[in-house]
C-alpha positions in Angstrom: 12.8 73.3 76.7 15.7 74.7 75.2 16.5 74.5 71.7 19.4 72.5 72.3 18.1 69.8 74.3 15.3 69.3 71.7 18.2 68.7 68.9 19.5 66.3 71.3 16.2 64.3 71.6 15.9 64.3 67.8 19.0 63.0 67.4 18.6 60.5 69.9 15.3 59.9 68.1 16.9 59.8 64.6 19.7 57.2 65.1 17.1 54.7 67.1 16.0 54.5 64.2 18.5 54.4 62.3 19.9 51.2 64.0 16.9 49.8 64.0 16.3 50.4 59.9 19.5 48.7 59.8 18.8 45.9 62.1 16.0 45.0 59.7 18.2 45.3 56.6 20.6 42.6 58.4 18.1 40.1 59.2 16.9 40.1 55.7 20.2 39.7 54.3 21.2 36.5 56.8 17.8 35.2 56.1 18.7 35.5 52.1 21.6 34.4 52.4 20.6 31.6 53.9 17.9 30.4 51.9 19.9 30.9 48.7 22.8 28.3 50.4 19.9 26.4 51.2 18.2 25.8 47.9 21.5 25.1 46.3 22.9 22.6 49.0 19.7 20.9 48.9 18.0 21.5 45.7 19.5 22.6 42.8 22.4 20.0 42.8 20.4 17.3 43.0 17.7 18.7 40.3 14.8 19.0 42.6 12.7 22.0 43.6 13.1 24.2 46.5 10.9 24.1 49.3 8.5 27.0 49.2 8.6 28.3 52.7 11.5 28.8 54.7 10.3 30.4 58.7 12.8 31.9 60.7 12.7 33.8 64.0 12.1 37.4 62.5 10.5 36.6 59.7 10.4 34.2 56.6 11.0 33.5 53.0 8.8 32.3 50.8 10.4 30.8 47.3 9.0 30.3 43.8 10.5 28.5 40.8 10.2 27.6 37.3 11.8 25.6 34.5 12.5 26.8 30.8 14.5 24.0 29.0 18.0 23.7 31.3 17.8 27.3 32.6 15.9 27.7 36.3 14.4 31.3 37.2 13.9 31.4 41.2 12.7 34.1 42.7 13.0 34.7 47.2 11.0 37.0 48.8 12.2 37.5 52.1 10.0 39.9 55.0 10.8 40.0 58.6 7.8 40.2 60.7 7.9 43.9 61.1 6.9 43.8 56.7 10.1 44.7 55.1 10.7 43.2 52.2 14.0 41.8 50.0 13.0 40.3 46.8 15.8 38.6 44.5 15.1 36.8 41.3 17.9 34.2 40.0 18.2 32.9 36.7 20.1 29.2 37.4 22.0 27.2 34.2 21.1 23.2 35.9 23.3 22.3 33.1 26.8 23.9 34.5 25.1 24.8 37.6 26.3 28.7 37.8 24.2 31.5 38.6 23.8 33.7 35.4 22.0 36.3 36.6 20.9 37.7 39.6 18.7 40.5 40.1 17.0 41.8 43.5 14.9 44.7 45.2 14.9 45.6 48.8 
């Protein structure tokens, strides 16, 4: 094969995979996204806890929580079924319910 047809395949190869990495990164935003409007919607105005497990077609998130004084620390872990992870930790004031803190890895 020529050298120049071989580039082509790799960069054929390369930006598959590309979209697909990206693809992936999508899904676990929307599925963040929509947990965290979940939990608050359904949760953390009314002073309950969050569900734990939140399924969706690619994958699911799984939530945790605790309580120190007024202040609630909640942290998502999102993977799509393909094991890509998005993990965000939020620290939550129930008393003027604001996020004051927001940290995540993905």
């Amino acid at each position: 094969m020529s050298a120049f047809l071989l580039h082509q395949i790799e960069s054929y190869r390369l930006e598959k995979l590309f979209y697909h990495e990206t693809n992936q990164q999508l899904e676990l935003e929307a599925m963040m996204k929509y947990t965290w409007d979940t939990i608050q919607a359904e949760s953390l105005l009314v002073g309950s806890n969050p569900a734990p497990i939140y399924i969706f077609p690619t994958g699911e998130a799984s939530v945790t929580s605790k309580d120190v004084d007024e202040i609630k620390e909640i942290m998502i872990i999102c993977s799509t079924t393909e094991g890509r992870e998005y993990k965000a930790t939020i620290i939550y004031d129930m008393g003027i319910h604001e996020v004051i803190a927001w940290y995540e890895t993905n």
